[in-house]
N, C-alpha and C positions, 0 to 999 in steps of 0.2 A: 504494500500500500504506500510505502514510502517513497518508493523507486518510482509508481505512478504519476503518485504528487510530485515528486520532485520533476518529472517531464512535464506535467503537466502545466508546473510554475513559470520553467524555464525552457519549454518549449520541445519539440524533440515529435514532432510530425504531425499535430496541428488536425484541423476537421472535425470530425465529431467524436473521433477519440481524447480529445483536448478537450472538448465540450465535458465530456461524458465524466473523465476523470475531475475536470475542477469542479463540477455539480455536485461532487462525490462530497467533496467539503461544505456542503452547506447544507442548511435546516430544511432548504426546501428543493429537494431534487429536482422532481416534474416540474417544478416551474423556473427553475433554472435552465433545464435543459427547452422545455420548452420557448423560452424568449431568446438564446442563443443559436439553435438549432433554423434559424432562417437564413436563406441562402445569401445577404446582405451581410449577414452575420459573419459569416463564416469568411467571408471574402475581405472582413476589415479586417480578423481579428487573429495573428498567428502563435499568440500565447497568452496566459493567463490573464495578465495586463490588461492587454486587448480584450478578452473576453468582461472583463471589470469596469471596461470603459464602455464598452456596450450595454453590460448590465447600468450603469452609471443615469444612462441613458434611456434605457427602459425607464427609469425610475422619474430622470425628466420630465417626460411624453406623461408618465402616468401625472405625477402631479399639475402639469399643465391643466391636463385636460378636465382633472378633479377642480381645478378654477374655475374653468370656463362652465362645467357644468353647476357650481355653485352659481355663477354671475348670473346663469340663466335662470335660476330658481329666483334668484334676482327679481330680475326680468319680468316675471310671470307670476310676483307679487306673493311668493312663497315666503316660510318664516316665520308663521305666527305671528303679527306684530310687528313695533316696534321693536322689540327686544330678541326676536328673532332674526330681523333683519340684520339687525347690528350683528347678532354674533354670525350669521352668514358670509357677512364682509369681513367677520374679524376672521373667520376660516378660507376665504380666501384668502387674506393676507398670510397665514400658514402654509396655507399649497404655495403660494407664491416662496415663502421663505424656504420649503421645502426643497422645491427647485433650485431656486440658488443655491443650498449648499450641496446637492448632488453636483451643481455644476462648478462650484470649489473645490471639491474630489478629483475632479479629472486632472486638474496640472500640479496636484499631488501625487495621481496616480503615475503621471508621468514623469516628476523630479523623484518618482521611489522614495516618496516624504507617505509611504504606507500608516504612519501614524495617525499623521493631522487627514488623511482620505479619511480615515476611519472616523474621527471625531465629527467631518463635519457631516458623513453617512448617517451616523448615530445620532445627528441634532436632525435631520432630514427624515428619519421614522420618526422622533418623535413630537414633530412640529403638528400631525393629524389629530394624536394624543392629545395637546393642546387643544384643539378645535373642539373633540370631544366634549374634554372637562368644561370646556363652558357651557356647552347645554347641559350637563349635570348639576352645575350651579345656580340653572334656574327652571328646576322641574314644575310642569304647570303652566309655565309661562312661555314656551317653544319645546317643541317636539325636534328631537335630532333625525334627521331626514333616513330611512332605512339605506337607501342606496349609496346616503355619505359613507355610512356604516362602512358598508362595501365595501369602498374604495379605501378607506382609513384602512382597510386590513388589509388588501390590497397592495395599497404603498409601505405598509410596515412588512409584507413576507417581501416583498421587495428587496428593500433593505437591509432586512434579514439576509439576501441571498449576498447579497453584494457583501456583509460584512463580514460571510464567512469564507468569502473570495481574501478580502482583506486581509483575515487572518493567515489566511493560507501564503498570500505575499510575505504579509511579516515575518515568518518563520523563518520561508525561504532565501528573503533578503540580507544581505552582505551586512556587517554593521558597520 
């Protein structure tokens, strides 16, 4: 298993046997393998890194798009209230910060500063968290939308997957 991950870190024939082994490292196989395994994927990506930078990525797109579909609840006058409203904007403003620090990981991922990727991976799950606990705070007064749900776990196996990509660099990185 050793010998795997260590090809699989630092490379040594790449495709879906590269997929297959660094998926091996993390919490959530199938969905590892599955976001990697597109032929896009496979064509950017000839080592683990690579594969980290795509998950990175994945992780992007999902939070994006977890904005735009809050804006639209927006939009269409969702929220419960004032006070739902409010915290729907303040959840978008987390997917928003979400993404940014996915996308502060990548020119970590690539200065092999695998610590500080991690860190800001680990503020990037738990910016959704965030968004959660305020509608917890005001039970009664806004309903947290089931599909946020969703996606809140969504972007945390995510992140999940990529942190344990992360760890898997740190190991095998130089000190």
């Amino acid at each position: 298993m050793i010998l795997c991950l260590n090809i699989a870190v630092h490379g040594g024939g790449g495709g879906v046997d590269l997929i297959h082994e660094t998926c091996k490292a993390t919490r959530h196989y199938r969905l590892c393998v599955s976001s990697l395994e597109s032929d896009s994927a496979r064509s950017n990506a000839s080592d683990a890194k690579g594969l980290a930078r795509i998950m990175a990525a994945v992780g992007i797109a999902n939070a994006t798009a977890t904005k735009s579909y809050i804006s639209s609840l927006l939009l269409r006058g969702g929220g419960g209230g004032e006070t739902g409203k409010r915290l729907l904007r303040d959840c978008a403003d987390k997917y928003s910060y979400a993404g940014d620090a996915l996308r502060a990981s990548i020119p970590d991922m690539e200065a092999e500063m695998y610590d500080y990727a991690y860190m800001e991976v680990a503020a990037a799950a738990d910016y959704p968290n965030a968004c959660h606990d305020g509608f917890r705070r005001h039970p009664g007064l806004a309903n947290y939308p089931v599909q946020l749900g969703v996606r809140e776990d969504g972007l945390r196996r995510i992140c999940d997957v990529l942190l344990g990509m992360l760890d898997s660099l740190l190991l095998h990185s130089s000190p």
